[in-house]
Residue, then its C-alpha position, 0 to 999 in steps of 0.5 A: x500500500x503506498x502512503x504519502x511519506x511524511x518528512x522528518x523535518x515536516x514531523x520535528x516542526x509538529x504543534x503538540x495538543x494535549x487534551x488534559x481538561x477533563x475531571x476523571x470522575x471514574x476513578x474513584x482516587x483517594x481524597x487528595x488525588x480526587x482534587x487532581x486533573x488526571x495529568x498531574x497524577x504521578x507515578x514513580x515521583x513525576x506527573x503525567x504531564x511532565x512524562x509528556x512534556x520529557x518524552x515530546x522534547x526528546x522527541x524534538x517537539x517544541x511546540x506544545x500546547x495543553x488544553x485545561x479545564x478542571x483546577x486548570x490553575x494546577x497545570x500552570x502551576x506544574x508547567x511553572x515548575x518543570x520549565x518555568x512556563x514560557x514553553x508550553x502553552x495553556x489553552x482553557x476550556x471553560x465547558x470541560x464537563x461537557x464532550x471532549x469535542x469541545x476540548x478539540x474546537x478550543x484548540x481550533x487555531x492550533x489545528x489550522x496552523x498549517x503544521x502537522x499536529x500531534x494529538x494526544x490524550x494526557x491520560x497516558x503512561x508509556x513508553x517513549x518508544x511510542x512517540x518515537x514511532x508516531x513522530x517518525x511515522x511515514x504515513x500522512x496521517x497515523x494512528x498507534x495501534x495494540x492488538x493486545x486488547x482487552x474485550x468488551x465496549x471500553x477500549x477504542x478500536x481501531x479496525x483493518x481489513x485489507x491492511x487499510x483503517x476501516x473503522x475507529x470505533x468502541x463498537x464499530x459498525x463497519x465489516x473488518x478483518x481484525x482490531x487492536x485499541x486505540x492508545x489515544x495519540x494521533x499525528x495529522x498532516x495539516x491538511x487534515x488538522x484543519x479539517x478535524x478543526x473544521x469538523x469539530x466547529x460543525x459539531x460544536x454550532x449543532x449543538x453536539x457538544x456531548x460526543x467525543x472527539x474519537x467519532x471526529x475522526x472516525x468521520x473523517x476515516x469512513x470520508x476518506x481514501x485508502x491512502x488517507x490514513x494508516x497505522x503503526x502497531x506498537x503492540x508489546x511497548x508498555x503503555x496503559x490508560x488511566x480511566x479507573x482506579x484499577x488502571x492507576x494501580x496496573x500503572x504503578x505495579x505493571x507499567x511504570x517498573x518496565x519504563x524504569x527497566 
C-alpha cells in the first residue's frame, strides 16, 4: 500500500495538543488525588504531564500546547515548575464537563496552523518508544495501534481489513478483518488538522457538544481514501490508560517498573 511519506523535518516542526481538561470522575482516587486533573497524577515521583512534556522534547517537539479545564490553575502551576512556563502553552476550556469535542474546537487555531499536529490524550503512561514511532511515522496521517486488547465496549478500536483503517470505533459498525485499541495519540498532516478543526466547529454550532472527539475522526476515516490514513502497531511497548482506579494501580505495579527497566 503506498502512503504519502511524511518528512522528518515536516514531523520535528509538529504543534503538540494535549487534551488534559477533563475531571476523571471514574476513578474513584483517594481524597487528595480526587482534587487532581488526571495529568498531574504521578507515578514513580513525576506527573503525567511532565512524562509528556520529557518524552515530546526528546522527541524534538517544541511546540506544545495543553488544553485545561478542571483546577486548570494546577497545570500552570506544574508547567511553572518543570520549565518555568514560557514553553508550553495553556489553552482553557471553560465547558470541560461537557464532550471532549469541545476540548478539540478550543484548540481550533492550533489545528489550522498549517503544521502537522500531534494529538494526544494526557491520560497516558508509556513508553517513549511510542512517540518515537508516531513522530517518525511515514504515513500522512497515523494512528498507534495494540492488538493486545482487552474485550468488551471500553477500549477504542481501531479496525483493518485489507491492511487499510476501516473503522475507529468502541463498537464499530463497519465489516473488518481484525482490531487492536486505540492508545489515544494521533499525528495529522495539516491538511487534515484543519479539517478535524473544521469538523469539530460543525459539531460544536449543532449543538453536539456531548460526543467525543474519537467519532471526529472516525468521520473523517469512513470520508476518506485508502491512502488517507494508516497505522503503526506498537503492540508489546508498555503503555496503559488511566480511566479507573484499577488502571492507576496496573500503572504503578505493571507499567511504570518496565519504563524504569
Amino acid at each position: 500500500m503506498t502512503i504519502a511519506t511524511v518528512a522528518a523535518s515536516s514531523s520535528s516542526a509538529a504543534s503538540v495538543i494535549i487534551l488534559a481538561a477533563g475531571v476523571g470522575r471514574r476513578l474513584g482516587l483517594s481524597q487528595a488525588e480526587a482534587c487532581l486533573p488526571k495529568v498531574l497524577l504521578e507515578f514513580g515521583g513525576r506527573s503525567l504531564l511532565a512524562r509528556h512534556i520529557s518524552i515530546l522534547r526528546k522527541c524534538g517537539m517544541s511546540n506544545i500546547t495543553v488544553v485545561a479545564g478542571y483546577r486548570a490553575q494546577l497545570l500552570r502551576a506544574e508547567i511553572a515548575r518543570i520549565e518555568g512556563g514560557s514553553t508550553v502553552s495553556i489553552i482553557e476550556n471553560f465547558d470541560y464537563q461537557e464532550g471532549s469535542v469541545v476540548s478539540l474546537w478550543t484548540a481550533r487555531e492550533i489545528l489550522r496552523s498549517v503544521s502537522h499536529v500531534i494529538l494526544m490524550d494526557g491520560d497516558v503512561l508509556y513508553d517513549e518508544r511510542l512517540m518515537a514511532r508516531l513522530v517518525s511515522t511515514r504515513f500522512k496521517n497515523c494512528l498507534l495501534l495494540d492488538r493486545n486488547i482487552e474485550p468488551g465496549d471500553e477500549p477504542v478500536k481501531i479496525c483493518v481489513a485489507h491492511g487499510r483503517i476501516v473503522d475507529f470505533h468502541k463498537r464499530p459498525r463497519v465489516a473488518h478483518e481484525w482490531y487492536g485499541e486505540s492508545v489515544g495519540f494521533f499525528h495529522f498532516a495539516p491538511d487534515s488538522a484543519a479539517e478535524l478543526a473544521t469538523r469539530a466547529e460543525a459539531y460544536v454550532t449543532q449543538g453536539r457538544r456531548d460526543m467525543e472527539y474519537e467519532e471526529l475522526i472516525r468521520d473523517m476515516i469512513l470520508a476518506s481514501g485508502p491512502r488517507d490514513f494508516g497505522f503503526e502497531d506498537i503492540s508489546g511497548l508498555p503503555w496503559i490508560e488511566i480511566d479507573f482506579l484499577e488502571d492507576a494501580e496496573k500503572a504503578r505495579s505493571g507499567v511504570l517498573p518496565s519504563l524504569i527497566a
